[in-house]
N, C-alpha and C positions, 0 to 999 in steps of 0.2 A: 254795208261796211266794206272797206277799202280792203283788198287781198295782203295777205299778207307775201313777202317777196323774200325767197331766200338764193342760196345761189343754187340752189338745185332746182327753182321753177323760173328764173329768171330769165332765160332763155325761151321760154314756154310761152311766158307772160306777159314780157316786154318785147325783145328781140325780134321774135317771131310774129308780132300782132300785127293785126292792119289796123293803122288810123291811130287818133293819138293817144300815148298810153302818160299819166299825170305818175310820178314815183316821187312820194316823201320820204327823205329821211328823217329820222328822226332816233331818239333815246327816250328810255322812259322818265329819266331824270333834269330833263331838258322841259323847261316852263313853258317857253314859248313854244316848241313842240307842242306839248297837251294846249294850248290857245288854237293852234293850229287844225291842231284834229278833226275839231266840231266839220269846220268847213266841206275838209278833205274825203269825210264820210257821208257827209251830206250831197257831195258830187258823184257818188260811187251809189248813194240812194237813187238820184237822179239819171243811173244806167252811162255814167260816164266810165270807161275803165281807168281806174284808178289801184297803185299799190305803197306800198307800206314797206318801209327797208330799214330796221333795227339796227342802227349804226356801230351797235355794243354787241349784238351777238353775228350782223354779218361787215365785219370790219375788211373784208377782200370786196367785198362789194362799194364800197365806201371809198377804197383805196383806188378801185378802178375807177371811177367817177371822179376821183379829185375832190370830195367831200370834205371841205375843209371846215366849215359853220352848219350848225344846225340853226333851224330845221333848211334843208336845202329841195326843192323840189325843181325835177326836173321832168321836164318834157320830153315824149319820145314821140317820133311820129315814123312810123314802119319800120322801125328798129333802131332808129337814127336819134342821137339828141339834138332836139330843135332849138330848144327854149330852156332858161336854167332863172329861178328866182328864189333868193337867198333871203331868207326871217320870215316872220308872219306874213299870209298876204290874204286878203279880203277873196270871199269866195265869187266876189265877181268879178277879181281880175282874176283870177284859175279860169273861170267861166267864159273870160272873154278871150283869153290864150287859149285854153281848148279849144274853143271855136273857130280859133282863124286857123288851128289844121284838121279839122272835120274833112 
């Protein structure tokens, strides 16, 4: 299961990591969100580090990313945004973007 990311481990989690870190946002009431999920948990199964950012209860977090559309997932690679892809996306494009900053 994907880590859940607030702003008090966020700097811990993402920031801080080596190598690339995949962050969903998302809301609980947001559909394609929950479409979303399966994927996003299922790459965090497969030892990818992956987190999870509640757009409704951490909305500073959200603000500083420029999160305008859910579900928005963005890539971080050693603390840096690399990569940003906005709505649902197929777990083998997450898997193929992971992989070209391994």
């Amino acid at each position: 299961m994907a880590k859940i990311l607030t702003a008090d481990n966020f700097d811990e989690e993402v920031r801080t990591a080596s190598g690339p870190v995949l962050v969903d946002f998302w809301a609980q009431w947001c559909g394609p969100c929950r479409m979303q999920a399966p994927a996003v948990d299922k790459l965090a199964e497969e030892g990818y580090q992956v987190g999870k950012v509640n757009v409704d209860e951490q909305p500073g977090l959200a603000a500083e990313y420029q999160v305008m559309n859910i579900p928005t997932l963005i890539l971080f690679k050693d603390g840096k945004e690399v990569d940003r892809m906005v709505g649902v996306q197929s777990k083998a494009e997450l898997t193929r973007r992971l992989d070209l900053y391994k």
